[in-house]
LOMARVO-277884 format. One record per residue: residue number from 1; x, z, y of N, C-alpha, C in turn. Coordinates in Angstrom, 1 decimal, padded with zeros to 4 digits. Layout:
<kemi nr="NUM" n_xx="X" n_zz="Z" n_yy="Y" ca_xx="X" ca_zz="Z" ca_yy="Y" c_xx="X" c_zz="Z" c_yy="Y"/>
...
This chain:
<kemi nr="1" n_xx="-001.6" n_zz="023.9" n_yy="011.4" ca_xx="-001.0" ca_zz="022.8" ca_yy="012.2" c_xx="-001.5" c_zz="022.9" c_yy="013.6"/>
<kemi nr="2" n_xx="-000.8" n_zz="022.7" n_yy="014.4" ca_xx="-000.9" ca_zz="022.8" ca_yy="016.2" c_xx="-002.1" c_zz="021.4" c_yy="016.2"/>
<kemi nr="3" n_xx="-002.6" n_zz="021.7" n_yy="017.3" ca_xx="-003.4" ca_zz="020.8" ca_yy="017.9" c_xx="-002.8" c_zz="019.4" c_yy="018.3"/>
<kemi nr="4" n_xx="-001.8" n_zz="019.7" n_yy="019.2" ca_xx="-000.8" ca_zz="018.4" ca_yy="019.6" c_xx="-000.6" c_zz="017.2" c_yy="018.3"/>
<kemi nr="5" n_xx="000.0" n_zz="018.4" n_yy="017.6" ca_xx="000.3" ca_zz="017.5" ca_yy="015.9" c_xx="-001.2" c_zz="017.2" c_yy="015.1"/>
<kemi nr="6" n_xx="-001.9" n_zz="017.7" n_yy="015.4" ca_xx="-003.3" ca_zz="016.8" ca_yy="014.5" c_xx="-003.5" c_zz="015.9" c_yy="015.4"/>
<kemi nr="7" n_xx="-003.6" n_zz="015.6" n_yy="016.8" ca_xx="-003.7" ca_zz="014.7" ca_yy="017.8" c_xx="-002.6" c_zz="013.2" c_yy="017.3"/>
<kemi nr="8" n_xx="-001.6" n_zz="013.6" n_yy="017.2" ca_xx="-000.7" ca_zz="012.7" ca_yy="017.1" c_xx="-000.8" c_zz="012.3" c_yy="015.7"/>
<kemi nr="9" n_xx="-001.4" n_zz="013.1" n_yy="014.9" ca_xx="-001.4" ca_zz="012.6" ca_yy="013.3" c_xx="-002.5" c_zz="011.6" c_yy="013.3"/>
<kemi nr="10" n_xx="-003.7" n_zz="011.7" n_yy="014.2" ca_xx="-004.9" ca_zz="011.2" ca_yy="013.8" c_xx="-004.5" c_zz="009.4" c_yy="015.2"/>
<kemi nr="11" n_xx="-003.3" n_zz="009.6" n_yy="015.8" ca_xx="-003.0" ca_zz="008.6" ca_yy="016.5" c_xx="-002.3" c_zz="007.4" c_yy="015.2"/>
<kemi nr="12" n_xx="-001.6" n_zz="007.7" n_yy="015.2" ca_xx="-000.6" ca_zz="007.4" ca_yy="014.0" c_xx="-001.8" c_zz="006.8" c_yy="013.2"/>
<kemi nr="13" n_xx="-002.6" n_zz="007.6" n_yy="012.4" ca_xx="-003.1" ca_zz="007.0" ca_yy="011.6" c_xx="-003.9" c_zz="006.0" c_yy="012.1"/>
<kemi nr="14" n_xx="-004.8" n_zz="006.3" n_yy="013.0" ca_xx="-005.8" ca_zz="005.2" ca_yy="013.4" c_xx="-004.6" c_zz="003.7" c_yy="013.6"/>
<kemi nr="15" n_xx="-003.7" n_zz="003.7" n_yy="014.3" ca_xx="-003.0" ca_zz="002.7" ca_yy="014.8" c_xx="-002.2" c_zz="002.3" c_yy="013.6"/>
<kemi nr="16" n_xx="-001.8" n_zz="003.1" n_yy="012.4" ca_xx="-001.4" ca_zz="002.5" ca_yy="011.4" c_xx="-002.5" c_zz="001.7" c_yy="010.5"/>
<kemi nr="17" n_xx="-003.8" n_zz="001.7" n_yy="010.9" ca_xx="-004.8" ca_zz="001.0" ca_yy="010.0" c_xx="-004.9" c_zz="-000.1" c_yy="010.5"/>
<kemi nr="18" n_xx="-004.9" n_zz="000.2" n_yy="012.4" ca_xx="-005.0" ca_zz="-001.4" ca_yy="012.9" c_xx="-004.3" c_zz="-002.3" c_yy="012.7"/>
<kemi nr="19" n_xx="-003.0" n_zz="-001.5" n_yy="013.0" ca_xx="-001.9" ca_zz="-003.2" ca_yy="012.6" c_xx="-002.1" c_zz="-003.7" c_yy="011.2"/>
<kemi nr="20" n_xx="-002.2" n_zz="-003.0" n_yy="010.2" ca_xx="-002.7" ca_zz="-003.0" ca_yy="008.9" c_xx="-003.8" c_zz="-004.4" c_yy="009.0"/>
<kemi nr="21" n_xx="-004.6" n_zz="-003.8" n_yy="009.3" ca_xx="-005.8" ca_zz="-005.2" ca_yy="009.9" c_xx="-005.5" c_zz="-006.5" c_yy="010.4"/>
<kemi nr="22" n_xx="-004.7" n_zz="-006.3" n_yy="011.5" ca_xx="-003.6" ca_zz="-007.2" ca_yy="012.3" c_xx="-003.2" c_zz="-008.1" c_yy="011.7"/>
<kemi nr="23" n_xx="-002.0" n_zz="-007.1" n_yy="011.2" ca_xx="-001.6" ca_zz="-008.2" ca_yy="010.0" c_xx="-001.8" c_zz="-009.2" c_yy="009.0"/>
<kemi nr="24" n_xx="-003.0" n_zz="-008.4" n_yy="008.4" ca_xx="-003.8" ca_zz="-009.2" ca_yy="007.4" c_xx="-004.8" c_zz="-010.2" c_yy="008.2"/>
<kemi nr="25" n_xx="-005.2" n_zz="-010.7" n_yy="009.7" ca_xx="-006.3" ca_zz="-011.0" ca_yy="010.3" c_xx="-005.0" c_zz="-012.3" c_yy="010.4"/>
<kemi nr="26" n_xx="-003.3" n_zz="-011.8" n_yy="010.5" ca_xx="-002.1" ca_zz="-013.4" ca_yy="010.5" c_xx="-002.4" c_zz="-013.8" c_yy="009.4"/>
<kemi nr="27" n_xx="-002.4" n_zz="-013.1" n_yy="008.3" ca_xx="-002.5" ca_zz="-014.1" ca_yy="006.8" c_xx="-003.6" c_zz="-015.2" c_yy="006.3"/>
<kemi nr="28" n_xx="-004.9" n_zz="-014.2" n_yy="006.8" ca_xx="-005.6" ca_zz="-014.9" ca_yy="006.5" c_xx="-006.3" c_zz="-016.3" c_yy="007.1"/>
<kemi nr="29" n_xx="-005.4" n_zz="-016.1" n_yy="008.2" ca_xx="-005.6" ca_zz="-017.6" ca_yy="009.5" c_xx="-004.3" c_zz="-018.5" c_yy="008.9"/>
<kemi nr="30" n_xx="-003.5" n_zz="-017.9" n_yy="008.3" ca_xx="-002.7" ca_zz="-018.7" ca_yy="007.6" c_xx="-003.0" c_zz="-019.5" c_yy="006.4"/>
<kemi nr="31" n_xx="-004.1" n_zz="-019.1" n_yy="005.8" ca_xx="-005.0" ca_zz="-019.9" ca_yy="004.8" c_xx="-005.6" c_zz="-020.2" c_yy="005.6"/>
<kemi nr="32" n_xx="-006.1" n_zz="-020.6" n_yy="006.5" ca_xx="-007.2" ca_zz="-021.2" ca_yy="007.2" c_xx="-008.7" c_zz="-020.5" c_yy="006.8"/>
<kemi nr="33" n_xx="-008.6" n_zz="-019.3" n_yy="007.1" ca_xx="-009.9" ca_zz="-018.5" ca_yy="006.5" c_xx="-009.8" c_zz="-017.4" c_yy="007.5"/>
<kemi nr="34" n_xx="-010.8" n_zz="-018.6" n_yy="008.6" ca_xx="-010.8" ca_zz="-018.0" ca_yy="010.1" c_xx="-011.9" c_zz="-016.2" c_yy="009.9"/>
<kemi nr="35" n_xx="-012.9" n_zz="-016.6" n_yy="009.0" ca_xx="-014.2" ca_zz="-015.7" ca_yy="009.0" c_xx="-013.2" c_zz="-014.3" c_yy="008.5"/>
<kemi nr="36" n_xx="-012.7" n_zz="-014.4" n_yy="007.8" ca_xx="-011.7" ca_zz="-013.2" ca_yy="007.5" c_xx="-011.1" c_zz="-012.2" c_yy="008.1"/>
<kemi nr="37" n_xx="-010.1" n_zz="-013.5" n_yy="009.4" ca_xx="-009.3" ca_zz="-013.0" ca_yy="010.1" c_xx="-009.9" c_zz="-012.7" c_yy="010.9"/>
<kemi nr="38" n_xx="-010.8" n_zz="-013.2" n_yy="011.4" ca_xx="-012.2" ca_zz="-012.7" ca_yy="012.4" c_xx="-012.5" c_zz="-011.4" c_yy="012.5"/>
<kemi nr="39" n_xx="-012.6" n_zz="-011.0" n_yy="011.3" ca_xx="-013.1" ca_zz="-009.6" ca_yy="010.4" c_xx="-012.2" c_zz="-008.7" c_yy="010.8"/>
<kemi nr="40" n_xx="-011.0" n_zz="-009.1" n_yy="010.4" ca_xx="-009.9" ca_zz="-008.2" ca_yy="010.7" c_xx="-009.6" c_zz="-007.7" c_yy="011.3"/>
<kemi nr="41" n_xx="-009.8" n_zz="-008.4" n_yy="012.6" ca_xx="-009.4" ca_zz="-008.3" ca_yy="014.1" c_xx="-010.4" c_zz="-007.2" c_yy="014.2"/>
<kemi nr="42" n_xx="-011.6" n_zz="-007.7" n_yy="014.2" ca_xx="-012.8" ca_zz="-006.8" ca_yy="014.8" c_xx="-012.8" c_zz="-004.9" c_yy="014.1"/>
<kemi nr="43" n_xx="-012.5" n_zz="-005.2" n_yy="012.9" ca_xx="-012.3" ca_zz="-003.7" ca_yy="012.6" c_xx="-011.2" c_zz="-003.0" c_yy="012.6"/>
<kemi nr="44" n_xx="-009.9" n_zz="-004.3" n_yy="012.8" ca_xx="-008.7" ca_zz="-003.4" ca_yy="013.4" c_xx="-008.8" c_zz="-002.9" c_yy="015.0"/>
<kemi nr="45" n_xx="-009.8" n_zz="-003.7" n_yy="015.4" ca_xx="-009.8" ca_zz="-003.1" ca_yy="016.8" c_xx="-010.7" c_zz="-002.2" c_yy="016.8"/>
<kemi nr="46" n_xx="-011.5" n_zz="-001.4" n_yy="016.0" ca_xx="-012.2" ca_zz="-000.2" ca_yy="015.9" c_xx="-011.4" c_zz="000.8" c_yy="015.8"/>
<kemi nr="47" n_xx="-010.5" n_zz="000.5" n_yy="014.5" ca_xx="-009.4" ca_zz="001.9" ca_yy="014.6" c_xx="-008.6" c_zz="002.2" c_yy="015.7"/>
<kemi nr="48" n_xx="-007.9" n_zz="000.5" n_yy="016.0" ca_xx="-007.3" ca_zz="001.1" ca_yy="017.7" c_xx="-007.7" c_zz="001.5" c_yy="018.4"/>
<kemi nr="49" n_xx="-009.0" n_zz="001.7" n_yy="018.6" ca_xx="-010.2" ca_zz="001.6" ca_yy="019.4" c_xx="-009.9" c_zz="003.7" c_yy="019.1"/>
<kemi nr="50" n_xx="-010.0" n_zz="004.1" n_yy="018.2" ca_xx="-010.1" ca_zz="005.2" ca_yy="017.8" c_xx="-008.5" c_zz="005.8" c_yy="017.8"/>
<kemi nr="51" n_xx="-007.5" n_zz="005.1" n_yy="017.3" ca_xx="-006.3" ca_zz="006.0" ca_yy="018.5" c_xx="-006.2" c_zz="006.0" c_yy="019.9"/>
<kemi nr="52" n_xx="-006.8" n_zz="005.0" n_yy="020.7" ca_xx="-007.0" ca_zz="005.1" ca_yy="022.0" c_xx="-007.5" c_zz="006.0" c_yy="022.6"/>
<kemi nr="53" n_xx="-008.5" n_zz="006.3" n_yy="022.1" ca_xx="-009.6" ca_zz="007.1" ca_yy="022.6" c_xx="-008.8" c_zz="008.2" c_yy="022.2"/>
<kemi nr="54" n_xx="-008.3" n_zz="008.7" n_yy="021.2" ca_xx="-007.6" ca_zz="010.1" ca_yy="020.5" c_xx="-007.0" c_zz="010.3" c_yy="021.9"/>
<kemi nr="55" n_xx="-005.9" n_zz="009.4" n_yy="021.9" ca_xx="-004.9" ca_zz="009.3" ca_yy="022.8" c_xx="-005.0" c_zz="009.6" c_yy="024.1"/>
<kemi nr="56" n_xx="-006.1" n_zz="009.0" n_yy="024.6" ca_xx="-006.5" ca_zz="009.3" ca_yy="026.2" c_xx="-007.3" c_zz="010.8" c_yy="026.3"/>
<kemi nr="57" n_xx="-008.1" n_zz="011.4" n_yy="025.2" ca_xx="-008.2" ca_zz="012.7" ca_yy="025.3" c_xx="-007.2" c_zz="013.8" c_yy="025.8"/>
<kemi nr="58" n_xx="-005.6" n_zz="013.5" n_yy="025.6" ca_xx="-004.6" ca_zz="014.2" ca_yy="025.9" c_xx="-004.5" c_zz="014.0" c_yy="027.0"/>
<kemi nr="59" n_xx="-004.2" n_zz="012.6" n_yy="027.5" ca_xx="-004.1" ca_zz="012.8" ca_yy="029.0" c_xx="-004.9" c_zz="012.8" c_yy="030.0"/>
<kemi nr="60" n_xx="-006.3" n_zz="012.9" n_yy="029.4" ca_xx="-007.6" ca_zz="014.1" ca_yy="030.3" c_xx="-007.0" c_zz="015.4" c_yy="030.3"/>
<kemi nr="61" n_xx="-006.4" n_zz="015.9" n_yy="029.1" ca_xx="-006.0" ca_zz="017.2" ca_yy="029.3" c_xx="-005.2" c_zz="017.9" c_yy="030.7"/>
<kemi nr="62" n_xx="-004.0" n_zz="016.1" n_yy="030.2" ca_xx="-003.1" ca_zz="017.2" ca_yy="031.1" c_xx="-002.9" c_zz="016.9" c_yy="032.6"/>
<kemi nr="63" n_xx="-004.3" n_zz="015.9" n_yy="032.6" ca_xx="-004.8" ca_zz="015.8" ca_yy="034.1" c_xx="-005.3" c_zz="016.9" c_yy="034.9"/>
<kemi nr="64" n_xx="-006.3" n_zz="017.2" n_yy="034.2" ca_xx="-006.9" ca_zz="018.4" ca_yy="034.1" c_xx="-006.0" c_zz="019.9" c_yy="034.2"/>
<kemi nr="65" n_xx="-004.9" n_zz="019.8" n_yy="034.2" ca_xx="-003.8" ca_zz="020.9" ca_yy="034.4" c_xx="-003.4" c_zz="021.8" c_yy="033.0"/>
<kemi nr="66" n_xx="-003.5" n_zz="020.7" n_yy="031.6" ca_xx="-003.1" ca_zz="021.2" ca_yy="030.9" c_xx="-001.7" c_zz="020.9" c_yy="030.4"/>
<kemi nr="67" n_xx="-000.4" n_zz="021.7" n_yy="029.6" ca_xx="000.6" ca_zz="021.5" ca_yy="029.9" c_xx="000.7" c_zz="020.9" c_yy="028.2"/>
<kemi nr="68" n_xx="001.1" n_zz="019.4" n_yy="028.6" ca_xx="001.4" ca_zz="018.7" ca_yy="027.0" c_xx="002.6" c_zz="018.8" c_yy="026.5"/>
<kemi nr="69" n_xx="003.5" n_zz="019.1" n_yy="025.9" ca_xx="004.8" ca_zz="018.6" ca_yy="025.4" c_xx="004.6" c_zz="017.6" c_yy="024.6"/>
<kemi nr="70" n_xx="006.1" n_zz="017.0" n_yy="025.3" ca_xx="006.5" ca_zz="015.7" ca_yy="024.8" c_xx="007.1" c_zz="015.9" c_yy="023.5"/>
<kemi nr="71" n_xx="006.6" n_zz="016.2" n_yy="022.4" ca_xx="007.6" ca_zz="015.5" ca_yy="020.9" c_xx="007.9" c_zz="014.6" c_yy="020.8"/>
<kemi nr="72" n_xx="008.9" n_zz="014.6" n_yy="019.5" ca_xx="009.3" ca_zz="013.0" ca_yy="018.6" c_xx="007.8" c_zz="013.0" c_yy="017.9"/>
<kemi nr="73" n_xx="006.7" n_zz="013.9" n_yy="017.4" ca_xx="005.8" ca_zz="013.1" ca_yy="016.9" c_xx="004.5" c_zz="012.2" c_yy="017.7"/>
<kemi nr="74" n_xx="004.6" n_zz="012.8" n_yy="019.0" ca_xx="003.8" ca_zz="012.2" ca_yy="020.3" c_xx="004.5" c_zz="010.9" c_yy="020.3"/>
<kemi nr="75" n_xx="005.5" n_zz="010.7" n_yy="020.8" ca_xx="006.5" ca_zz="009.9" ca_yy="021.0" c_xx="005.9" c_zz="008.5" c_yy="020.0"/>
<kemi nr="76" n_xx="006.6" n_zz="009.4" n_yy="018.6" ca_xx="006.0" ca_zz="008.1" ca_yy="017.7" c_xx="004.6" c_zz="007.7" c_yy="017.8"/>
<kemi nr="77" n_xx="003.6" n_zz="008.6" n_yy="018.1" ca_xx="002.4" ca_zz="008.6" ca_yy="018.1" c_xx="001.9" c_zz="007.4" c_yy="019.0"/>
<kemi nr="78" n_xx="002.6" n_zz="007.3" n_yy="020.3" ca_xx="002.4" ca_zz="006.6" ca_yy="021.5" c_xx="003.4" c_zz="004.9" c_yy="021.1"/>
<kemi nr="79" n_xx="004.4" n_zz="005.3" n_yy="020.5" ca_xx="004.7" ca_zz="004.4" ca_yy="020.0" c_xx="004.0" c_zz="003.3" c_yy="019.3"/>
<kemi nr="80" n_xx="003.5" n_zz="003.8" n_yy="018.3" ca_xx="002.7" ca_zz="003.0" ca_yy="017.1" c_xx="001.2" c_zz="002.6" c_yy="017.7"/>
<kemi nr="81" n_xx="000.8" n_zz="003.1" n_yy="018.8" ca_xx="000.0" ca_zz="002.8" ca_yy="019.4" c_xx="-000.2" c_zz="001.8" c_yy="020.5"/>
<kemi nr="82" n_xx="000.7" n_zz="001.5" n_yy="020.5" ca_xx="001.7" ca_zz="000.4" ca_yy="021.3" c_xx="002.1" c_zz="-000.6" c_yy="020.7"/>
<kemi nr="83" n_xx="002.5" n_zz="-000.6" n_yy="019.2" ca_xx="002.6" ca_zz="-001.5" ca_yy="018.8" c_xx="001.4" c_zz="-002.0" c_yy="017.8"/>
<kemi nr="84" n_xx="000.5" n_zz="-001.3" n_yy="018.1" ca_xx="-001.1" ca_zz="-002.2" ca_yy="017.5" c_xx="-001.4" c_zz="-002.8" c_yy="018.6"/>
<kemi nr="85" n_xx="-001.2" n_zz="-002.4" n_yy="020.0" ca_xx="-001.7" ca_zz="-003.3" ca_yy="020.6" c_xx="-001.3" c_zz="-004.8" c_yy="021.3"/>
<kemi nr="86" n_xx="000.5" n_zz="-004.2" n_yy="020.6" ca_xx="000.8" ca_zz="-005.5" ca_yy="020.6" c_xx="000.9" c_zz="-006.5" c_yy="019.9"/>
<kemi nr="87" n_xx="000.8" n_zz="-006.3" n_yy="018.6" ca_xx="000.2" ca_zz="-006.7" ca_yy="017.3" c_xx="-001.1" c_zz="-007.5" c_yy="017.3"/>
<kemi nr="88" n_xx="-002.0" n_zz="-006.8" n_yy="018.0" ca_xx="-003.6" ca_zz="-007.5" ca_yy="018.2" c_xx="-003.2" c_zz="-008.8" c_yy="019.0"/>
<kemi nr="89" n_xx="-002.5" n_zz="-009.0" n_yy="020.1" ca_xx="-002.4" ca_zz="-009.8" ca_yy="021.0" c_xx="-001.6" c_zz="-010.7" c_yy="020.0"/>
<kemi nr="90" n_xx="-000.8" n_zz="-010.5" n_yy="019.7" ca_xx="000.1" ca_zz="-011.7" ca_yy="018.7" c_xx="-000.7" c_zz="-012.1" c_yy="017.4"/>
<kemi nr="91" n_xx="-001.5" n_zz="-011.6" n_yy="017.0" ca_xx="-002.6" ca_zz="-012.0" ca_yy="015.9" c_xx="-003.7" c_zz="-012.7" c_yy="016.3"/>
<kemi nr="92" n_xx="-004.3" n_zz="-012.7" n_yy="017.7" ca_xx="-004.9" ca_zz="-013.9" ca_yy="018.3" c_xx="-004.2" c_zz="-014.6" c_yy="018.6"/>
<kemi nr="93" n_xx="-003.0" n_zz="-015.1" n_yy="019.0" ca_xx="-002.8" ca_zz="-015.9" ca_yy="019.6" c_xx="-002.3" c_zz="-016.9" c_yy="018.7"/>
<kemi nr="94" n_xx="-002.2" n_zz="-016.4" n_yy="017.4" ca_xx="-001.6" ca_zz="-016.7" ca_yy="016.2" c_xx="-002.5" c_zz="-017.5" c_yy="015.5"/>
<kemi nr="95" n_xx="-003.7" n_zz="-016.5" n_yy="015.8" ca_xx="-005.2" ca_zz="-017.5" ca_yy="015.0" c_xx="-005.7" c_zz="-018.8" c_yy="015.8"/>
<kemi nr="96" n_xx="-005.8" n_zz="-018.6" n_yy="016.9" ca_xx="-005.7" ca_zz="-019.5" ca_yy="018.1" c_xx="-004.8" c_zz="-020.8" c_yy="017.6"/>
<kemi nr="97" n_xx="-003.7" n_zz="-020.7" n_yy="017.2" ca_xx="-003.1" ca_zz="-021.7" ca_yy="017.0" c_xx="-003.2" c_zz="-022.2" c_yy="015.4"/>
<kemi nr="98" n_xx="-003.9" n_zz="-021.3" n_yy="014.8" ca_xx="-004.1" ca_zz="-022.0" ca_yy="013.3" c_xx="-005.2" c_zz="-022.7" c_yy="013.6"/>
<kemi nr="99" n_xx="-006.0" n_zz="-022.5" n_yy="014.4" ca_xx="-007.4" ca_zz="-022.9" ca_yy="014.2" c_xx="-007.2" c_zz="-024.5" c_yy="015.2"/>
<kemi nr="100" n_xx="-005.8" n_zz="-024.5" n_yy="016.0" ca_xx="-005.5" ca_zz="-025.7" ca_yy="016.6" c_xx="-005.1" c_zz="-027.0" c_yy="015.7"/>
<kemi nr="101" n_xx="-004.1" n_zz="-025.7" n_yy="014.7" ca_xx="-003.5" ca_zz="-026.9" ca_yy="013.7" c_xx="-004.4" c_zz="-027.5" c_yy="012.7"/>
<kemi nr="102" n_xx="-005.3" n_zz="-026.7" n_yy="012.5" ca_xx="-006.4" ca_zz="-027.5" ca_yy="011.5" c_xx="-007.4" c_zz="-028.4" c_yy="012.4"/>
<kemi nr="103" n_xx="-007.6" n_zz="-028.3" n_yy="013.4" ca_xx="-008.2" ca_zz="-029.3" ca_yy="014.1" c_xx="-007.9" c_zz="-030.5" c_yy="014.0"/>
<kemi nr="104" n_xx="-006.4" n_zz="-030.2" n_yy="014.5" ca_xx="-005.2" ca_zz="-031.5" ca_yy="014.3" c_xx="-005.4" c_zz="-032.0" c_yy="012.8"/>
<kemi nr="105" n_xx="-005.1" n_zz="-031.1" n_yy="012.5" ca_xx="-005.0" ca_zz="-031.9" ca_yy="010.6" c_xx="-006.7" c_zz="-032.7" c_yy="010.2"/>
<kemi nr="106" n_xx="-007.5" n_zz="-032.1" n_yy="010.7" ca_xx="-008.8" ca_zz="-032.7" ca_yy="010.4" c_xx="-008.6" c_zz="-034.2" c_yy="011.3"/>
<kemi nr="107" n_xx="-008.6" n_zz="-034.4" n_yy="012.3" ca_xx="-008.0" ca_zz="-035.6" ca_yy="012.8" c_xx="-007.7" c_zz="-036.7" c_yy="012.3"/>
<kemi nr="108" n_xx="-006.1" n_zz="-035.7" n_yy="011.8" ca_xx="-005.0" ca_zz="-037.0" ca_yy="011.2" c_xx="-005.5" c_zz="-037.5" c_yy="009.6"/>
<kemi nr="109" n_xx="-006.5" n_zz="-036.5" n_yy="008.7" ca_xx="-006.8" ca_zz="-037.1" ca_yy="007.5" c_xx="-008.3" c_zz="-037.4" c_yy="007.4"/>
């Protein structure tokens, strides 16, 4: 397997585990089981953390005057990496408002 494509495989994967995380960090704020979602966040953002970094090694490359082609698997690669991070942002802001609505509810009962 080419370089480019282990690059973009190991993108993919890292950013398919974070939203994975993501996701599960909305559910579990949806039970009001902040400590979880807490969790979630923080180790989904390790993996993004580790497509990012994958990610920006390429374009050290081709700063550096190396010549990258653009695939459909780069593509998707950059894709899905994009959408963990927009996933993270919508999963705070999501727990942010559970943890509003339980406020509220502690209040009203």
């Amino acid at each position: 397997m080419e370089e480019l494509e282990m690059v973009s495989f190991k993108v993919i994967s890292a950013s398919g585990a974070a939203k994975s995380l993501f996701m599960e960090a909305m559910q579990h704020a949806r039970k009001r089981d902040f400590e979880k979602s807490e969790y979630c966040i923080k180790e989904g953002e390790k993996h993004r953390q580790q497509g990012h970094e994958t990610h920006f090694e390429l374009i050290q490359e081709e700063a550096n005057g190396k010549s990258i082609s653009i695939t459909l698997l780069l593509a998707h690669a950059e894709d899905q990496l994009m959408a963990a991070e927009t996933i993270k942002i919508m999963a705070e802001e999501i727990m942010e408002n559970y943890k509003a609505i339980s406020r509220l509810e502690k209040k009203i009962s």
